[in-house]
Structures are given as C-alpha cells and as structure tokens.
mmJSON file of the N, C-alpha and C atoms, coordinates in Angstrom:
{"data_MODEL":{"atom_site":{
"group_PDB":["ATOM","ATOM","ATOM","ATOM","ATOM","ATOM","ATOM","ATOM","ATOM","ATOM","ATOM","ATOM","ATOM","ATOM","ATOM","ATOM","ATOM","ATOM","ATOM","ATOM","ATOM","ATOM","ATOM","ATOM","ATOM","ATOM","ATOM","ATOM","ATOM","ATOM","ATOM","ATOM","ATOM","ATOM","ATOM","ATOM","ATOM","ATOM","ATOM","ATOM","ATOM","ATOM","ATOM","ATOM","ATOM","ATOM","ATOM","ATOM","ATOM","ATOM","ATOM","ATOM","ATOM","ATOM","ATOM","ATOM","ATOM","ATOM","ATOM","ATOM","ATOM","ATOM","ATOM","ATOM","ATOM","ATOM","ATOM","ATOM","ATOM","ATOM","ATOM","ATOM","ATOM","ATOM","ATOM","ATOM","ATOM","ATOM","ATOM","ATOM","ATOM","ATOM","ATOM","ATOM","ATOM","ATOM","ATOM","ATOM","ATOM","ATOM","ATOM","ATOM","ATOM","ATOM","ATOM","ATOM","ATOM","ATOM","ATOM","ATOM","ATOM","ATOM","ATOM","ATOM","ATOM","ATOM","ATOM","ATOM","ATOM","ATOM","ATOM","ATOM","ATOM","ATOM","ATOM","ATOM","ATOM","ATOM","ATOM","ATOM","ATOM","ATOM","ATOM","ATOM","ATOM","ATOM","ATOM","ATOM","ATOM","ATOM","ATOM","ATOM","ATOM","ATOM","ATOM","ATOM","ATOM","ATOM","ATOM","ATOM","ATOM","ATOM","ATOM","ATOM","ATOM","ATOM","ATOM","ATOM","ATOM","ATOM","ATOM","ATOM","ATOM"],
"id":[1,2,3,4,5,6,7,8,9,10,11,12,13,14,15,16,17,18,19,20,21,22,23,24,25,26,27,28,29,30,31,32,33,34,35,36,37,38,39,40,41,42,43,44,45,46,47,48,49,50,51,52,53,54,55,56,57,58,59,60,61,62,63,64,65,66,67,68,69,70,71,72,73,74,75,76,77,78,79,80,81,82,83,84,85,86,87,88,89,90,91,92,93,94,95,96,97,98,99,100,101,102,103,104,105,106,107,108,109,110,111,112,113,114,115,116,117,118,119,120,121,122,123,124,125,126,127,128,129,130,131,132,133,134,135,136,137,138,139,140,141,142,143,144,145,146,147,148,149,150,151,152,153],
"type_symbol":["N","C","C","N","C","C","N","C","C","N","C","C","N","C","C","N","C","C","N","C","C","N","C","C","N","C","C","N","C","C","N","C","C","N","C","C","N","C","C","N","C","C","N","C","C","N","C","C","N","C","C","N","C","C","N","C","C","N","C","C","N","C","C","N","C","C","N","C","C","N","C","C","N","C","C","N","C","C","N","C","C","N","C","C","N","C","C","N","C","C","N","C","C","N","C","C","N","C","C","N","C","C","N","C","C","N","C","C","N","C","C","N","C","C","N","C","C","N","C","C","N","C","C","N","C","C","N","C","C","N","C","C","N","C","C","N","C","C","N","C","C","N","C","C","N","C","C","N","C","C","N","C","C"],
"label_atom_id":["N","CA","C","N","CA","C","N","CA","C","N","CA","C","N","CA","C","N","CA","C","N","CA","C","N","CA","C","N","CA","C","N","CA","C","N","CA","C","N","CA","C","N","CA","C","N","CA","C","N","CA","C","N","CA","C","N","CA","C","N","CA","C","N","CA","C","N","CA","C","N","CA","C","N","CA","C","N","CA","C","N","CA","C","N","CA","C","N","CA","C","N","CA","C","N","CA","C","N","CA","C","N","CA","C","N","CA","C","N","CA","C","N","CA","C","N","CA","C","N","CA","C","N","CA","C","N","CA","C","N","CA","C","N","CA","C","N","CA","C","N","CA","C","N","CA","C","N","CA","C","N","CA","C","N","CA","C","N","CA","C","N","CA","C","N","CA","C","N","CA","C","N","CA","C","N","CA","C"],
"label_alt_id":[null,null,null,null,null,null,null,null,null,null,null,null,null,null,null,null,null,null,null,null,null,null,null,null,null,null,null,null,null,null,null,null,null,null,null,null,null,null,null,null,null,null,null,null,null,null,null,null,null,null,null,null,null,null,null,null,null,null,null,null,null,null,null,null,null,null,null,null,null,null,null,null,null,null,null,null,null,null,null,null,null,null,null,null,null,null,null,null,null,null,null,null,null,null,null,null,null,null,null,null,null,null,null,null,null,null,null,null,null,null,null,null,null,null,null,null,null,null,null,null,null,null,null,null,null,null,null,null,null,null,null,null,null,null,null,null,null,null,null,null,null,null,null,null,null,null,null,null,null,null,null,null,null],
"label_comp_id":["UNK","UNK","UNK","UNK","UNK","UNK","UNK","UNK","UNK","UNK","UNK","UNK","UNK","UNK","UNK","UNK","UNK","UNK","UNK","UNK","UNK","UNK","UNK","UNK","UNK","UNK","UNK","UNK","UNK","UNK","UNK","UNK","UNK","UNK","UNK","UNK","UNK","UNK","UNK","UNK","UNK","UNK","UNK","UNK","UNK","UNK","UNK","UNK","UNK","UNK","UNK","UNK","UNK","UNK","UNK","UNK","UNK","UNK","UNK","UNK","UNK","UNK","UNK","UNK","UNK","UNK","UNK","UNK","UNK","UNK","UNK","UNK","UNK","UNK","UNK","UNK","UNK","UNK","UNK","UNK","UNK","UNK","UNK","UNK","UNK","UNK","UNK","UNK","UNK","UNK","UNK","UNK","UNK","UNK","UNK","UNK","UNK","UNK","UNK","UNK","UNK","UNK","UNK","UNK","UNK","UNK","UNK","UNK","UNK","UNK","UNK","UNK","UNK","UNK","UNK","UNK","UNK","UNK","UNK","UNK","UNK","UNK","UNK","UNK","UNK","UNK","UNK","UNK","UNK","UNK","UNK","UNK","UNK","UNK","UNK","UNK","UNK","UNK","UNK","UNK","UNK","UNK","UNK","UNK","UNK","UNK","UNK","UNK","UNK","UNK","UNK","UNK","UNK"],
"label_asym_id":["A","A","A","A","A","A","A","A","A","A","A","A","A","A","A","A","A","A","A","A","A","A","A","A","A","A","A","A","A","A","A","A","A","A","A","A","A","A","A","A","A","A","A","A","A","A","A","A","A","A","A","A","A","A","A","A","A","A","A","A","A","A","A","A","A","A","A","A","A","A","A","A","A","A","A","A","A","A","A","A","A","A","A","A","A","A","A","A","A","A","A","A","A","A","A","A","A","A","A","A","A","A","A","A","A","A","A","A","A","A","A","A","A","A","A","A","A","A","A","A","A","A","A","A","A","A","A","A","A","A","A","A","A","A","A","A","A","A","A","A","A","A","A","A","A","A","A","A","A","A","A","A","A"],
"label_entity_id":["1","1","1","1","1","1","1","1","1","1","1","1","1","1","1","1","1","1","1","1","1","1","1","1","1","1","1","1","1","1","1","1","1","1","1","1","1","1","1","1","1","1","1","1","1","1","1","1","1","1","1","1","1","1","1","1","1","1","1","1","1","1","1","1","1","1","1","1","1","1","1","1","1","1","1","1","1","1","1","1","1","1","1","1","1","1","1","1","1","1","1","1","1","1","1","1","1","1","1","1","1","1","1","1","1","1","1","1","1","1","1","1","1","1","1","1","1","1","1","1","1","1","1","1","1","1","1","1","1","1","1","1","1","1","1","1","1","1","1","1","1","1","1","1","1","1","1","1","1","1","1","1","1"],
"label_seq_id":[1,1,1,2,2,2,3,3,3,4,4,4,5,5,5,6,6,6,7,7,7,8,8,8,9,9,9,10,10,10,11,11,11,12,12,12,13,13,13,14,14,14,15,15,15,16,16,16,17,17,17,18,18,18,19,19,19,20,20,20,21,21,21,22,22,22,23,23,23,24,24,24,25,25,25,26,26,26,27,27,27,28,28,28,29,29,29,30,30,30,31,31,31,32,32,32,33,33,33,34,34,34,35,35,35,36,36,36,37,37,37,38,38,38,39,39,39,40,40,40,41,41,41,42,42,42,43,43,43,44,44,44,45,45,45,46,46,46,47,47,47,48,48,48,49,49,49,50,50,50,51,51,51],
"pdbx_PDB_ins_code":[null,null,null,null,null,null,null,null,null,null,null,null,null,null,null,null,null,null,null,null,null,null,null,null,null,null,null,null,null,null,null,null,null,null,null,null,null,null,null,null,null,null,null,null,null,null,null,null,null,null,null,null,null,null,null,null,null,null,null,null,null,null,null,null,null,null,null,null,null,null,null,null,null,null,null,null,null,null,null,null,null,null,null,null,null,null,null,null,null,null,null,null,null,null,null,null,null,null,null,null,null,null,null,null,null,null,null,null,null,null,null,null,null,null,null,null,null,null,null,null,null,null,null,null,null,null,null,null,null,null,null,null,null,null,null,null,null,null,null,null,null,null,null,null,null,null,null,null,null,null,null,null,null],
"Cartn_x":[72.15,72.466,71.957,72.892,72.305,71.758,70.85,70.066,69.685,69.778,69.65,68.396,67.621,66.092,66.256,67.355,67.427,68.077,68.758,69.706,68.681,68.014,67.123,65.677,64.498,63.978,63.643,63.386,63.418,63.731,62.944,62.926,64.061,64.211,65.43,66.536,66.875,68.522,69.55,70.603,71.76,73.371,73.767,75.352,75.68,76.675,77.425,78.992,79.817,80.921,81.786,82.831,83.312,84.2,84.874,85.575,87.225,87.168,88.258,87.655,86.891,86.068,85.672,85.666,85.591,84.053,83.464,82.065,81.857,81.266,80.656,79.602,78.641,77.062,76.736,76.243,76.048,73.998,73.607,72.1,71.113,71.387,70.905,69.504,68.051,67.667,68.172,67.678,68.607,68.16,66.887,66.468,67.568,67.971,68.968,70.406,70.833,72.072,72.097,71.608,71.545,71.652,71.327,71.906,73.683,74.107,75.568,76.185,77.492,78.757,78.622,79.289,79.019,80.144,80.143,81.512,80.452,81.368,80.95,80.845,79.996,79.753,79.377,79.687,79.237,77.877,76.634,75.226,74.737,74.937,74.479,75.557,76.446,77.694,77.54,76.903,77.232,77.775,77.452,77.796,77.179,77.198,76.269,76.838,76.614,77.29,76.476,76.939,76.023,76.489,75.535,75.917,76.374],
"Cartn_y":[-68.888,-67.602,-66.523,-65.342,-64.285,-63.369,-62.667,-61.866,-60.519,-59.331,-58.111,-58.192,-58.836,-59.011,-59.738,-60.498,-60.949,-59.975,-58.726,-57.526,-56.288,-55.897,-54.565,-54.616,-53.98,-53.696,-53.804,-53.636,-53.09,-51.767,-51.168,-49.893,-48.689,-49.536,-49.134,-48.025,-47.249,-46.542,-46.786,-47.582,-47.962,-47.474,-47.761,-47.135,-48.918,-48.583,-49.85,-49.439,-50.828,-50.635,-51.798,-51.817,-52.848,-53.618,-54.613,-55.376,-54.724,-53.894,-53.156,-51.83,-51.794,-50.389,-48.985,-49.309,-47.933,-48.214,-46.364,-46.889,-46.444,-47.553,-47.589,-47.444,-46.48,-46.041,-45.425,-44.598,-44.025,-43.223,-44.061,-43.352,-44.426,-45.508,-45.869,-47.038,-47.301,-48.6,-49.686,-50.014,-51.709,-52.538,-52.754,-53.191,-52.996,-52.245,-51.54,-52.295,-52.523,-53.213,-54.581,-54.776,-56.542,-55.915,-54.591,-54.25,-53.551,-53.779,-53.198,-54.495,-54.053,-55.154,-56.68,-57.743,-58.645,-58.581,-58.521,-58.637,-58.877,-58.699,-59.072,-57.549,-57.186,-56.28,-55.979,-54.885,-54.356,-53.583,-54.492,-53.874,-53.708,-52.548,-52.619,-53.493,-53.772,-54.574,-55.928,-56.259,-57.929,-57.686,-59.135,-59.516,-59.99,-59.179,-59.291,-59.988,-60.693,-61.101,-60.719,-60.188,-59.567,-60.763,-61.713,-62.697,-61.815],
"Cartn_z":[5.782,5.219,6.175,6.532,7.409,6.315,6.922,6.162,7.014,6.665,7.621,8.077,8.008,8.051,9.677,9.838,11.743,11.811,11.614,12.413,12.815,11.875,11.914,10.915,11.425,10.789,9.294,8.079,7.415,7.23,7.731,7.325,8.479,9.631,10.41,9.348,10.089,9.771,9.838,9.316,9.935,9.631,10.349,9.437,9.286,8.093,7.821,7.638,8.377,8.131,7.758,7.115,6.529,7.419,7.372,8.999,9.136,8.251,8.63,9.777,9.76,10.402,9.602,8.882,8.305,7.416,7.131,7.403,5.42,5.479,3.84,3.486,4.735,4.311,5.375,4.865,6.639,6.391,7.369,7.652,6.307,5.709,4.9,5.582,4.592,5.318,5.248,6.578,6.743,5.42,4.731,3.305,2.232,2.125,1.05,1.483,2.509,2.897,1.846,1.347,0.54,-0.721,-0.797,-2.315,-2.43,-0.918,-1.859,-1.83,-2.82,-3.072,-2.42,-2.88,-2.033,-0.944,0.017,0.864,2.346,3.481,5.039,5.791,6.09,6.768,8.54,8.793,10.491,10.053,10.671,10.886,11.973,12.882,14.061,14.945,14.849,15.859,15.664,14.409,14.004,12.324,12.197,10.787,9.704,8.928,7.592,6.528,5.891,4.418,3.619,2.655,1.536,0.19,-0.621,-1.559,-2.734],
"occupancy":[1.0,1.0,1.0,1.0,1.0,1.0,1.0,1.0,1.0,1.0,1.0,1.0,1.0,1.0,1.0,1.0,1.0,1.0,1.0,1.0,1.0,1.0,1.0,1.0,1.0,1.0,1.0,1.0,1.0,1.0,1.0,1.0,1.0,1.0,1.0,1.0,1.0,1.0,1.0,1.0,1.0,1.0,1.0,1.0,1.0,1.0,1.0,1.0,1.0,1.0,1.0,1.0,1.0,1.0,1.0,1.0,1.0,1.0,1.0,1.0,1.0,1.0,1.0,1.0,1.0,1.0,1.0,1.0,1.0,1.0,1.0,1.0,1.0,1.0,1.0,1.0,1.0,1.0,1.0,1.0,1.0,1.0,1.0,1.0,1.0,1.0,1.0,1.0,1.0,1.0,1.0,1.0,1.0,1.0,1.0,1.0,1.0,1.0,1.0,1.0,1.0,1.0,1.0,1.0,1.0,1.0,1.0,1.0,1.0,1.0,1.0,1.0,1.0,1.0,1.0,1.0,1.0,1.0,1.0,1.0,1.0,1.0,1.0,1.0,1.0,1.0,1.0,1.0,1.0,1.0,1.0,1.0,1.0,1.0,1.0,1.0,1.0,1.0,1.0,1.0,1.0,1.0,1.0,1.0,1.0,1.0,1.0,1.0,1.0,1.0,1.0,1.0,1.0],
"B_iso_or_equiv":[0.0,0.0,0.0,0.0,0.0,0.0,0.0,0.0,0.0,0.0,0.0,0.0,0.0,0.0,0.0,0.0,0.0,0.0,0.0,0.0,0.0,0.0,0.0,0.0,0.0,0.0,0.0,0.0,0.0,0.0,0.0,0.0,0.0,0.0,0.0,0.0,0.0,0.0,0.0,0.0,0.0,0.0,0.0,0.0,0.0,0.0,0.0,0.0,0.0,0.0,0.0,0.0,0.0,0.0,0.0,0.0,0.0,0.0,0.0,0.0,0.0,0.0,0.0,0.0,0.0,0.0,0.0,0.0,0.0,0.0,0.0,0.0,0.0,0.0,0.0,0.0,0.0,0.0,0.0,0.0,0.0,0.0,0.0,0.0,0.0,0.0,0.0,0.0,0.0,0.0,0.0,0.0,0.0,0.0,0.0,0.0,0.0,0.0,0.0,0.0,0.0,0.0,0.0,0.0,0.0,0.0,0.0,0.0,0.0,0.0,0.0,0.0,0.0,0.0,0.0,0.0,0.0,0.0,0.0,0.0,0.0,0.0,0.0,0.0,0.0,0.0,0.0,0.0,0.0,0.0,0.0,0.0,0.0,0.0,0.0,0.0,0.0,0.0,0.0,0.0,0.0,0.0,0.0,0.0,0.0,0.0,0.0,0.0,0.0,0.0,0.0,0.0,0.0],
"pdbx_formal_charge":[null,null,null,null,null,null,null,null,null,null,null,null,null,null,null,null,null,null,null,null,null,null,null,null,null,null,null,null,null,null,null,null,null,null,null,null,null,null,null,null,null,null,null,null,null,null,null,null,null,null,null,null,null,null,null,null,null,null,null,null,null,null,null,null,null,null,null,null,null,null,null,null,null,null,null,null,null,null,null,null,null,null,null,null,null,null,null,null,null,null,null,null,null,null,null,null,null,null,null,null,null,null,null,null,null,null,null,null,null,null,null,null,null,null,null,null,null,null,null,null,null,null,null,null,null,null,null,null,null,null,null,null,null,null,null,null,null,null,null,null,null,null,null,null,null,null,null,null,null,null,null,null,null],
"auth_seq_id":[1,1,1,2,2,2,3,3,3,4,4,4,5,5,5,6,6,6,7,7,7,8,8,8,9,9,9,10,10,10,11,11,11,12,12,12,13,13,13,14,14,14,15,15,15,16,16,16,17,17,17,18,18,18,19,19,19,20,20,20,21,21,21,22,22,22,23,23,23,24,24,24,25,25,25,26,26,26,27,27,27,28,28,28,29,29,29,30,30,30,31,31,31,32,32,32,33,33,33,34,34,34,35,35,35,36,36,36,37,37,37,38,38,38,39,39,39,40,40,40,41,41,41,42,42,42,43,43,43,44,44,44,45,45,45,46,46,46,47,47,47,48,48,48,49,49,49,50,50,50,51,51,51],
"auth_comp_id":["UNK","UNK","UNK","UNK","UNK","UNK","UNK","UNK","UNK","UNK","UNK","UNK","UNK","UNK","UNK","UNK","UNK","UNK","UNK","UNK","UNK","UNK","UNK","UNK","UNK","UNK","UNK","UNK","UNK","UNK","UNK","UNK","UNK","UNK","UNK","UNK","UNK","UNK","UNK","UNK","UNK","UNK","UNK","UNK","UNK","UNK","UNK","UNK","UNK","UNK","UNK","UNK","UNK","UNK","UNK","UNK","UNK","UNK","UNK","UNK","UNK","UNK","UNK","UNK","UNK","UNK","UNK","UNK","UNK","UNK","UNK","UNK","UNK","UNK","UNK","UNK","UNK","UNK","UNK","UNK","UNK","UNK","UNK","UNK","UNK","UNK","UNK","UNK","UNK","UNK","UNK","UNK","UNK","UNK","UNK","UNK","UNK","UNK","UNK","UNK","UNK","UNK","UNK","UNK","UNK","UNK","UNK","UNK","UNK","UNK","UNK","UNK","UNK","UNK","UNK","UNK","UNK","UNK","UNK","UNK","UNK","UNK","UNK","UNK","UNK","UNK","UNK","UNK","UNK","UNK","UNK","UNK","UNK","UNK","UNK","UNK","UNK","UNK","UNK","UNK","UNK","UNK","UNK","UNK","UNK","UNK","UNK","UNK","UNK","UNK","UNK","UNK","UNK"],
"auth_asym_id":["A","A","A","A","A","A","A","A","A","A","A","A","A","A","A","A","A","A","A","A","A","A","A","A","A","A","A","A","A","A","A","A","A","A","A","A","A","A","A","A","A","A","A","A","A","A","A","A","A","A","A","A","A","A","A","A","A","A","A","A","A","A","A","A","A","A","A","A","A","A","A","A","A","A","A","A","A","A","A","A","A","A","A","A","A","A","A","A","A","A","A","A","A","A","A","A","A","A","A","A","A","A","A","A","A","A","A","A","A","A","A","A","A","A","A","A","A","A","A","A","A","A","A","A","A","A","A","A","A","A","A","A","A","A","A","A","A","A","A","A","A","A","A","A","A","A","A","A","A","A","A","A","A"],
"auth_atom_id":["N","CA","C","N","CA","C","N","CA","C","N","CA","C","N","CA","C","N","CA","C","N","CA","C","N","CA","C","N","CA","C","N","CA","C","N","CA","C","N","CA","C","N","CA","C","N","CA","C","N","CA","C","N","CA","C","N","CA","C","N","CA","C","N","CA","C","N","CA","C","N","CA","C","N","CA","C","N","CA","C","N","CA","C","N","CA","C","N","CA","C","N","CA","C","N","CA","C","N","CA","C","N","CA","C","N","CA","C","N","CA","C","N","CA","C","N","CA","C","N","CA","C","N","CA","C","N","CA","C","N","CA","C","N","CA","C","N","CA","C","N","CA","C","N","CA","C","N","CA","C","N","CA","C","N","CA","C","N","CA","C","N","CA","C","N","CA","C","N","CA","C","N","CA","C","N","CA","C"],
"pdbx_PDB_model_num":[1,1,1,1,1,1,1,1,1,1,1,1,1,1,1,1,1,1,1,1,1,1,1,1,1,1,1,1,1,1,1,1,1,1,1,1,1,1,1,1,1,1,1,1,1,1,1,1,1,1,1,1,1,1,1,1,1,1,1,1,1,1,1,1,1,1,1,1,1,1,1,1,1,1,1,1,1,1,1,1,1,1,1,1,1,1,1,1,1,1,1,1,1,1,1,1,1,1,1,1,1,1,1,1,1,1,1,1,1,1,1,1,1,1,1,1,1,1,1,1,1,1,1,1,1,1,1,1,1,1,1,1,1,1,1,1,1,1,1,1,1,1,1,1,1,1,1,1,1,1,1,1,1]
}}}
C-alpha cells in the first residue's frame, strides 16, 4: 500500500491533482491527503491511492 508518508513530509504543502490533471487541493498538508475521497492521485509528480 502507498502511503503519502513515502511522498512528503507530514506536515509538507502540497498541491494535489487527479490523473486527469486537474488540481483537487491546492496548498493543503501532505497528512490530510489520506483524508480525501478514495481515488488515485498526483502528489508531488507520483502516485497516491487514497483507500
């Protein structure tokens, strides 16, 4: 399981965007990324799955 915890920080700033590109958070902590929707995300230029 990936976990934003190997992408950034905790407490890092990140934008997130969905694999279409378009951005679905912008300036949020990387911690907080595991609380939206479940879907696959762009964190920092990889890939997140959120369960």
């Amino acid at each position: 399981m990936t976990s934003i915890n190997e992408i950034a920080a905790e407490n890092d700033i990140v934008d997130v965007y969905n694999l279409l590109g378009m951005q679905v958070a912008h300036g949020i902590k990387a911690g907080k990324v595991n609380d939206l929707e479940p879907n696959i995300y762009i964190v920092n230029g990889r890939k997140v799955l959120v369960r």
